[in-house]
C-alpha positions in Angstrom: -15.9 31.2 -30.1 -12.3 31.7 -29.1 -11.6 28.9 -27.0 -9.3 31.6 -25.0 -10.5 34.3 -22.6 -11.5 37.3 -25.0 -9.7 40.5 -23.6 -12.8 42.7 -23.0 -14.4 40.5 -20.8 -12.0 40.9 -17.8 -13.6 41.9 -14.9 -10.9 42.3 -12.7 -11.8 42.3 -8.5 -11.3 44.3 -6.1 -8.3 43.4 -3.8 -6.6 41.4 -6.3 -3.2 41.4 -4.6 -4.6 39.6 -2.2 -5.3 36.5 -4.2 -1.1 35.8 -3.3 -2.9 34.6 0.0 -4.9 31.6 -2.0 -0.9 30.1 -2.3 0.9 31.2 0.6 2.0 28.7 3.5 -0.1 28.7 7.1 0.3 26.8 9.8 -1.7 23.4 10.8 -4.1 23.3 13.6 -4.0 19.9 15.0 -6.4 19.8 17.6 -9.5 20.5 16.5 -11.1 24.2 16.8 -14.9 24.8 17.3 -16.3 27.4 14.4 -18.8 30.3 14.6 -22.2 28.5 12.8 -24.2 31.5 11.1 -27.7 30.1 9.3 -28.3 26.4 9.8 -26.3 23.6 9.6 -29.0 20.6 8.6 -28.9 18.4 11.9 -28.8 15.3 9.7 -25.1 15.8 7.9 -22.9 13.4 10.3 -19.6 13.2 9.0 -16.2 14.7 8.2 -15.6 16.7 4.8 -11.9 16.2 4.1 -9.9 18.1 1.6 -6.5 17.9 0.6 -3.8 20.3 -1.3 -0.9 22.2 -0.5 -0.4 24.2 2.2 3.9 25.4 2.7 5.6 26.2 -0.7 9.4 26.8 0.7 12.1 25.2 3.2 14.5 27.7 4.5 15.7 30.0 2.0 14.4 27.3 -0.9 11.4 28.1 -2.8 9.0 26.2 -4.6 8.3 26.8 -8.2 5.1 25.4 -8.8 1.6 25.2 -7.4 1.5 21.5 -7.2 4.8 21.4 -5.3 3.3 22.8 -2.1 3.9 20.1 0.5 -0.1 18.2 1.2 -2.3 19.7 3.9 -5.0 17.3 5.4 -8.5 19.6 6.4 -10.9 17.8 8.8 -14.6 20.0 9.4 -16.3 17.5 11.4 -20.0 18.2 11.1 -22.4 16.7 13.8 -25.6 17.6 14.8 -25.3 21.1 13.6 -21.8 21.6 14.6 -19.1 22.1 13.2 -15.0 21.6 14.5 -12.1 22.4 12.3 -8.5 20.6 12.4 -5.4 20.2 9.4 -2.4 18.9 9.6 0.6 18.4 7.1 0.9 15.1 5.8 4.3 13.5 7.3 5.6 12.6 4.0 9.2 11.1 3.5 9.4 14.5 1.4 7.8 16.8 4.5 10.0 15.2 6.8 13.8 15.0 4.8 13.3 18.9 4.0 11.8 19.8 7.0 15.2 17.8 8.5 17.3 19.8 6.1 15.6 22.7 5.9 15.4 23.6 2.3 14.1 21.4 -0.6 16.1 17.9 -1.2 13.1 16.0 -3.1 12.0 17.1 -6.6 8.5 17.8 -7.5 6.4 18.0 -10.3 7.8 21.6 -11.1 10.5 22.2 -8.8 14.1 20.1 -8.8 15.4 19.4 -5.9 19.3 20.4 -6.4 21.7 18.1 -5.4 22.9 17.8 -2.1 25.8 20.4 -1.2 28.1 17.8 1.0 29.0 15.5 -2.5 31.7 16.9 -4.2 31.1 18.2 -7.5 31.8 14.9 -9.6 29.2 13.3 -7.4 26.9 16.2 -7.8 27.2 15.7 -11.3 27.0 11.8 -11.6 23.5 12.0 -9.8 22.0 13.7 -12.1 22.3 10.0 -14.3 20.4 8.1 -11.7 16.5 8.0 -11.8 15.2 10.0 -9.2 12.8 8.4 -6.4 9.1 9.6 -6.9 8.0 12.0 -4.2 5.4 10.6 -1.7 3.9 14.4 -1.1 0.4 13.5 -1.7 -1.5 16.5 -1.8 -4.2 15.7 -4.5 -6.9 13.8 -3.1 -8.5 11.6 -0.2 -9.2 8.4 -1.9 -10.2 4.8 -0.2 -9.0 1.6 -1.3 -10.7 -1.4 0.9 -12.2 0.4 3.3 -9.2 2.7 4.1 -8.5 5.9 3.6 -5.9 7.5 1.9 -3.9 10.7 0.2 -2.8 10.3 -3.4 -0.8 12.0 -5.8 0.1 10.9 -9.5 3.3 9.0 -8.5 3.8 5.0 -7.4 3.1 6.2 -3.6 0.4 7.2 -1.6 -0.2 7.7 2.0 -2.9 5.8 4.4 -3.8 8.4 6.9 -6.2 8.2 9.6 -9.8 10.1 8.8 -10.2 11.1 12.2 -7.2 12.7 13.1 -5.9 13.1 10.4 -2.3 11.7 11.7 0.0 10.0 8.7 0.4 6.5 8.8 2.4 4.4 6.6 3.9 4.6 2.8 2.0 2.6 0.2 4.0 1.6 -3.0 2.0 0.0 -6.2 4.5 -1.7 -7.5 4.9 -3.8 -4.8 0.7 -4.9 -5.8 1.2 -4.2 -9.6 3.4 -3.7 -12.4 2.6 0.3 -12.8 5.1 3.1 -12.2 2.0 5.6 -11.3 -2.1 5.4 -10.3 -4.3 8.6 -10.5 -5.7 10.4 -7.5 -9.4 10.0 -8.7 -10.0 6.5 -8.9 -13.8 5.2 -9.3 -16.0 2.8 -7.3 -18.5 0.3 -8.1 -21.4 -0.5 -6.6 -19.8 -3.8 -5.2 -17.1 -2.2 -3.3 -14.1 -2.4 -5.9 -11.8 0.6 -6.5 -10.5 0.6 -10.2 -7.8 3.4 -11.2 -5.2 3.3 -14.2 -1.2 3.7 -13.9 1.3 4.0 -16.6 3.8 1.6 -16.9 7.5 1.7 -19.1 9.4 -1.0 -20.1 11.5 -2.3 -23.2 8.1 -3.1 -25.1 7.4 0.4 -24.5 4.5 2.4 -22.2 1.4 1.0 -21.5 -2.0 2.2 -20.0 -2.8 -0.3 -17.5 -6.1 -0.7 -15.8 -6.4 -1.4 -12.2 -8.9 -3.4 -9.8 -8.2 -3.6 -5.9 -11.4 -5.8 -4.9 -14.0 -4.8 -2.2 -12.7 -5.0 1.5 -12.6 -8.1 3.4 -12.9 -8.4 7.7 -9.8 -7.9 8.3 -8.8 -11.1 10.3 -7.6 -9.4 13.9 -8.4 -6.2 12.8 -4.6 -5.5 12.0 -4.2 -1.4 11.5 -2.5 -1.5 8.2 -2.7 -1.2 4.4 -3.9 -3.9 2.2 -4.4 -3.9 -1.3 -3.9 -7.7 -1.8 -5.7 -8.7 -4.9 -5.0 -5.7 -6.7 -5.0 -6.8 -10.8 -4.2 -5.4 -14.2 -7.3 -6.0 -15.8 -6.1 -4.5 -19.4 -2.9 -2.9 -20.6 -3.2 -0.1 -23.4 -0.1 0.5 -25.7 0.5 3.7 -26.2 0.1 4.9 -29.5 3.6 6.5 -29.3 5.8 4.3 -27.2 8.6 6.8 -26.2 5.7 9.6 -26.1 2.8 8.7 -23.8 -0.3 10.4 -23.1 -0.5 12.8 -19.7 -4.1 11.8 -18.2 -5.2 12.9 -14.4 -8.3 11.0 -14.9 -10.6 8.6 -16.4 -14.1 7.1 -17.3 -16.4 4.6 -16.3 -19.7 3.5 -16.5 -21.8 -0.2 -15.4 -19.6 -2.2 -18.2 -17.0 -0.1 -19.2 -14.0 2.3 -19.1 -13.1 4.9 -21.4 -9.5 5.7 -21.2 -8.7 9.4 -23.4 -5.5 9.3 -24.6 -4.8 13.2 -25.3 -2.4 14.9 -27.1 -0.6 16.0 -23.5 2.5 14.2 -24.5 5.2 13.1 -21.8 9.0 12.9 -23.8 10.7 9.6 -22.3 13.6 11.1 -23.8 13.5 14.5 -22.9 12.9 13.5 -19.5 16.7 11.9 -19.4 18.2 14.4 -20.9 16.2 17.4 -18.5 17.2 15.3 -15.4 21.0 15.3 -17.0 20.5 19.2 -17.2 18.8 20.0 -13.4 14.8 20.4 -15.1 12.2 19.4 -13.1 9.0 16.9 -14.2 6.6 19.9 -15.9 8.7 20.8 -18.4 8.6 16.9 -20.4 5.1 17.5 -21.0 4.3 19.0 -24.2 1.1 19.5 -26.1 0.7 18.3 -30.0 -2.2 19.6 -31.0 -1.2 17.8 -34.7 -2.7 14.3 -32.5 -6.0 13.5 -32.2 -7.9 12.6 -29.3 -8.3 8.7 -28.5 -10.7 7.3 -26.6 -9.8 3.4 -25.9 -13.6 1.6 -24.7 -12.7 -1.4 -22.3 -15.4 -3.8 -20.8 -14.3 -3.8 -17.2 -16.2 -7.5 -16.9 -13.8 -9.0 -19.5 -11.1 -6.4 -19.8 -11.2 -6.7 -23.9 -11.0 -3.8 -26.1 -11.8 -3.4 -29.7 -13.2 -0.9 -31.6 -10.9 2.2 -31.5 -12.8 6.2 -30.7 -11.3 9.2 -32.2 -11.8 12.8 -31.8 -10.3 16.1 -32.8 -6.9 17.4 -30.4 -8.7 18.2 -27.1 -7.4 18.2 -23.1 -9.5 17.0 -20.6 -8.3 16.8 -16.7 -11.9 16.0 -14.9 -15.0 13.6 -16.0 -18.3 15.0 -14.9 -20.1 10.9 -15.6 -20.8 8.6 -18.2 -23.7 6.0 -18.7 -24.8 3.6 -21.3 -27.9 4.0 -23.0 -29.7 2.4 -25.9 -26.6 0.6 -27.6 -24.7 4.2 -26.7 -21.9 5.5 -23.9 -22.6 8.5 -23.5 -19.5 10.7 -21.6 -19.9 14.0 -19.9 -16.3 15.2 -19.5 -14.7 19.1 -18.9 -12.4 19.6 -21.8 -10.3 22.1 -23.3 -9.0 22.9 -26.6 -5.5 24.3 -25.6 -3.1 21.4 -23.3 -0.4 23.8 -22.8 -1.4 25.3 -19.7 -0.5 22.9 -17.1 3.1 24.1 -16.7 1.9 27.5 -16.5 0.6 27.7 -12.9 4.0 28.2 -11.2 3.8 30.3 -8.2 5.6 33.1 -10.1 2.3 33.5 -12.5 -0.2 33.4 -9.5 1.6 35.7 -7.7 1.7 38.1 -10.1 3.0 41.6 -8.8 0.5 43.5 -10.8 -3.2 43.4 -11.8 -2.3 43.5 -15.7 0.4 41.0 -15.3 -2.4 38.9 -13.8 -4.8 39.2 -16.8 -2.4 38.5 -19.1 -2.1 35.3 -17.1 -5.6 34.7 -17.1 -6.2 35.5 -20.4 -3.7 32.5 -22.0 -5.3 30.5 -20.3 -7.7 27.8 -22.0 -11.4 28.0 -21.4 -12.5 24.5 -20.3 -16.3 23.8 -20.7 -18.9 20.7 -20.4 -18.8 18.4 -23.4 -20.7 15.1 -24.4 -19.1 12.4 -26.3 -21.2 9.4 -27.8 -19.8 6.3 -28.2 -21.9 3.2 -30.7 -21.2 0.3 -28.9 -22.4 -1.7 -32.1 -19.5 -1.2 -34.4 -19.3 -4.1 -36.5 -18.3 -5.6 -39.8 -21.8 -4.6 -41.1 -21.8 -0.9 -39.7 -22.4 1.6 -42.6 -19.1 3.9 -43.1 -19.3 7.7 -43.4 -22.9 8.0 -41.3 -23.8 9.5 -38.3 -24.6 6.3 -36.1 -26.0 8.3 -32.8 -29.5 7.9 -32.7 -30.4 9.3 -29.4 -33.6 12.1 -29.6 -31.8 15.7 -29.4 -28.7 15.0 -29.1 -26.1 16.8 -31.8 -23.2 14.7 -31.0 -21.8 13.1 -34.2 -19.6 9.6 -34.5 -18.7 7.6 -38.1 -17.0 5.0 -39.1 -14.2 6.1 -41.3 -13.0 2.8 -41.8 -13.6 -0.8 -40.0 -13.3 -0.5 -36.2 -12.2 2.9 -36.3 -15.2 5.8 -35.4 -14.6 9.4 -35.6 -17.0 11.8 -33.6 -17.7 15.3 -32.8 -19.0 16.7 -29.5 -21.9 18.2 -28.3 -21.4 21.5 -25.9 -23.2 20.8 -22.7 -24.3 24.2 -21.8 -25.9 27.7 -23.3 -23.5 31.0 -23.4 -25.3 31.5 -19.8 -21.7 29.9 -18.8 -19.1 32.0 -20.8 -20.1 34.8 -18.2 -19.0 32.8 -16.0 -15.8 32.1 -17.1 -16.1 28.1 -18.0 -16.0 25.3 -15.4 -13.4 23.0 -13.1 -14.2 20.2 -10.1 -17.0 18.9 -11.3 -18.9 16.8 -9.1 -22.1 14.6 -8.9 -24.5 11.9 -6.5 -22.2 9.8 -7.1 -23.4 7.3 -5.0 -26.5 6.9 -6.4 -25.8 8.1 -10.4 -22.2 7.7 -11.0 -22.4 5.3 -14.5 -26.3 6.0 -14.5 -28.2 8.2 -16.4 -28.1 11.9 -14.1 -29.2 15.0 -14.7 -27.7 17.5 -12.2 -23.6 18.2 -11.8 -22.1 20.8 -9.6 -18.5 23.0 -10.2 -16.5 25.8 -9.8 -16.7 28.5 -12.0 -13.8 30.3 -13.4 -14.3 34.1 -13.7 -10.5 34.4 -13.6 -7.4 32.5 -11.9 -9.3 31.4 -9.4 -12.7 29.6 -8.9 -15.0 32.9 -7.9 -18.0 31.0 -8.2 -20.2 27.6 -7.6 -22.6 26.2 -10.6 -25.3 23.5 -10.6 -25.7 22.6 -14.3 -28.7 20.6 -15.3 -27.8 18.3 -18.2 -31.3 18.4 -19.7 -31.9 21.7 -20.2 -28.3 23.3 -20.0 -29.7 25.8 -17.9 -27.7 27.3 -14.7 -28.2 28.3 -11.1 -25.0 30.1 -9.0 -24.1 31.2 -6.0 -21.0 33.8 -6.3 -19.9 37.0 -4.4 -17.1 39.4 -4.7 -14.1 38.5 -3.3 -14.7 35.0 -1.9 -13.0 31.9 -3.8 -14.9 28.8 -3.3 -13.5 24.9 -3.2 -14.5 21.8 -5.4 -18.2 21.3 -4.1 -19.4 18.1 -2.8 -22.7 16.8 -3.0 -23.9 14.9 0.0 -27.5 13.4 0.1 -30.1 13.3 2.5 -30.9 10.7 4.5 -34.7 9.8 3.2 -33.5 11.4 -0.6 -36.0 10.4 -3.5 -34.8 12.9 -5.9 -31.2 13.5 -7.7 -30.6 16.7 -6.1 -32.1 16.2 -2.5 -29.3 17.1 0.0 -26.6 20.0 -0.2 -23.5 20.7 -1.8 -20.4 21.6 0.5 -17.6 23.8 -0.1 -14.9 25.4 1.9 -14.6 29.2 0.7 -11.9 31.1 1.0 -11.6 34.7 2.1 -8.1 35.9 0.7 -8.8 39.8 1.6 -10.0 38.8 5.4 -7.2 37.7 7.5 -8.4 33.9 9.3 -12.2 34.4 8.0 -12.7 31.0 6.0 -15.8 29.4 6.3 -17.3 25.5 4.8 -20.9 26.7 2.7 -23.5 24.6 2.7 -25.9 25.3 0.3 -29.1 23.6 -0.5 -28.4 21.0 -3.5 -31.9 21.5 -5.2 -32.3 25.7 -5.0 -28.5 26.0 -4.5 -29.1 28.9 -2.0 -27.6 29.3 1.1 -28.6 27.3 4.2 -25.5 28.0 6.2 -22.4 28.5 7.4 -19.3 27.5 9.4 -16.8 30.0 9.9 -12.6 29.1 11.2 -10.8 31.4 12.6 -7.3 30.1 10.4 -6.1 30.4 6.7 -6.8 28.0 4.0 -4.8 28.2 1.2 -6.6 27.3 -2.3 -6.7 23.3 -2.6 -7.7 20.8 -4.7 -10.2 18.1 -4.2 -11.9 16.6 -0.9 -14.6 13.9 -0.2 -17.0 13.5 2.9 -16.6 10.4 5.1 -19.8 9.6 6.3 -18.6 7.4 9.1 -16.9 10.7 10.7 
């Protein structure tokens, strides 16, 4: 199939101009708000769901250009003993704060240059455009949690400790004064020990490397000091990139018990272009270009010893969000949402999803790349004695493919992880698991969004095993990256319920957080907030409340 949207199978909803609501600015409600509960709220989820993403797109008479630009919004739905209270805030960012100062937009984002300040005379003006501009500290992609503590991350050097409770900003958090990266991800993983591992890029005169990073599990905090500390924090392994001046874009990466998969993809960030866009007033999006003449390289680490070998290709292919991976038999096996069109990133500016017209908007939709469930198999017994040119995966029923074209080097083919039940869906984003209990384990159950145009207008539980589907969707509501949270006295994968805040663009201040039953993924209940929520991005639940 085409790996874009086929034309005749738009199925355009009612009320689309109102989807301009999903990215419009709303105002934070500090203290927090009680909600109307309708259903049941289990008595035994005890906790806060926080989600993150961004929630005011201008500054005075400055707009934003892209989606990701949108200054971070904290949300707080404290669930206890059927309850539910709502709260956000804005996350008091040094970016928030200088615009909100100047009122109108002096730090650059990842689509939107900040120009320069209108008190420098014009050969200052112009001379500022040499100087490397500071990263912006707006962390609006994700709640993360490094050594017990909690905090909001982007895909620069900063990130933000912030208080789970009430959500109030607390200080700035630089990696390179830990480690010798220039950026981390917002989605690192954890291991069952309590370390955090994530991966940064780093530029120098050798060129750009893929570093690996380990911030070790929390100590007691000797007087319980109220600050951040990532002492410890260690480059495990650094990746050259296989084009120095050209690095791979990544938002994420994999990892199982022993080991982590790094993709590089052929999302290509120009070093050069980068100078010469800064030089000319461009802004961050427009250095990443897609080459689909690259092929897809996976780089296998063992996280115990940091060493990597044997060297993983696949055809030119995007991925943004692993689903899991586990080893199995002499095999990793990786579950990951992939594409087959990298182009697409740039294309969310606020211009494209607020398209003036219903056409306008399906032409929109319709570039974009489908992105679907895909399982990658990786022989972790490459050696000097393994047969070239032959399918070395093994496992029962699986169709994956991977050879050795020549020593150390393995080429493989995927296997699609679902049935055409999906395409009616529209393909899938935000995949999430147990994580807790199967992340780097064989699973069987994941859950997501799925994408039936623009935006998310459904939720999907997938079962690995049998690729078979269950969904919860209805016109007109938009629903959030679901979270799976299990139940106390759980014996089984999918015992607990999936959460999800859903968002009522039509309905002024209707928005409600689902809970659905994780195993028959019907509704159980719901809490409804009298506020707007604009459309976010990704959100965990803090147990401890």
């Amino acid at each position: 199939f085409s790996p874009r949207w086929p034309g005749s199978d738009v199925r355009r909803p009612r009320g689309w101009r109102a989807w301009q609501n999903l990215v419009s600015t709303v105002e934070e409600t500090p203290d927090p708000i009680p909600t109307t509960i309708k259903g049941t709220i289990p008595s035994w989820i005890n906790g806060s769901f926080l989600r993150n993403g961004p929630g005011k797109f201008e500054f005075g008479e400055d707009r934003y250009t892209h989606w990701f630009d949108g200054m971070a919004m904290m949300h707080r739905f404290h669930i206890c003993e059927g309850n539910v209270t709502y709260s956000s805030r804005f996350l008091r960012s040094d970016s928030y704060v200088q615009n909100s100062e100047k009122n109108r937009i002096v730090v650059s984002e990842f689509g939107t240059f900040a120009s320069p300040d209108p008190c420098k005379n014009i050969f200052e003006r112009f001379f500022s455009r040499f100087q490397i501009p500071k990263a912006t500290d707006n962390a609006a992609v994700n709640f993360v949690k490094y050594k017990g503590d909690y905090y909001v991350s982007t895909e620069t050097n900063y990130m933000r400790r912030v208080d789970p409770q009430s959500l109030e900003t607390k200080e700035k958090v630089d990696w390179t004064q830990y480690v010798a990266v220039n950026s981390a991800t917002a989605h690192p993983h954890y291991d069952r020990e309590g370390a955090t591992y994530n991966m940064g890029n780093s530029y120098g005169r050798d060129g750009s490397f893929y570093n690996i990073i380990r911030v070790p599990p929390p100590e007691e905090k000797e007087g319980e000091e109220d600050s951040a500390e990532l002492n410890g924090a260690e480059v495990i392994c650094s990746i050259p990139a296989t084009e120095p001046r050209k690095p791979s874009y990544y938002h994420s990466f994999v990892m199982s018990e022993n080991y982590i998969v790094f993709v590089e993809q052929p999302i290509k960030l120009d070093l050069i272009r980068f100078l010469l866009y800064r030089i000319m007033g461009k802004s961050f999006n427009q250095i990443m270009v897609w080459d689909p003449q690259c092929d897809t390289i996976f780089h296998l680490v063992n996280r115990h010893t940091g060493k990597s070998q044997v060297r993983y290709y696949a055809g030119p292919m995007f991925t943004l969000h692993q689903i899991n991976a586990f080893e199995d038999n002499g095999f990793l096996i990786m579950d990951m949402c992939c594409g087959d069109d990298g182009e697409f990133i740039g294309d969310f500016t606020l211009e494209n999803l607020r398209n003036e017209t219903g056409e306008k908007m399906d032409k929109f939709y319709n570039s974009l790349c489908r992105t679907l469930p895909r399982r990658y198999v990786l022989p972790l017994t490459v050696d000097e004695d393994t047969p070239l040119d032959q399918n070395l995966v093994t496992l029962p029923n699986c169709t994956a493919t991977a050879k050795q074209t020549k020593p150390g080097e393995v080429f493989m083919t995927h296997e699609e992880l679902h049935s055409d039940e999906l395409l009616q869906y529209g393909g899938l984003e935000f995949p999430h698991i147990n994580y807790d209990k199967y992340n780097g384990r064989p699973y069987r159950y994941f859950y997501s969004c799925g994408f039936g145009h623009v935006f998310s207008d459904s939720l999907l539980k997938m079962d690995v095993h049998t690729k078979e589907l269950k969904v919860w969707r209805y016109p007109g509501l938009y629903p959030s990256e679901p979270v799976f949270v299990a139940s106390p006295k759980a014996t089984e994968e999918d015992d607990g319920v999936v959460l999800s805040v859903i968002i009522t663009p039509r309905e002024d201040k209707s928005t409600f957080l689902l809970v659905l039953d994780a195993k028959t993924f019907t509704e159980l209940g719901r809490a409804e907030v009298p506020v707007n929520i604009p459309y976010g991005f990704h959100g965990v639940f803090n147990e401890m409340g």
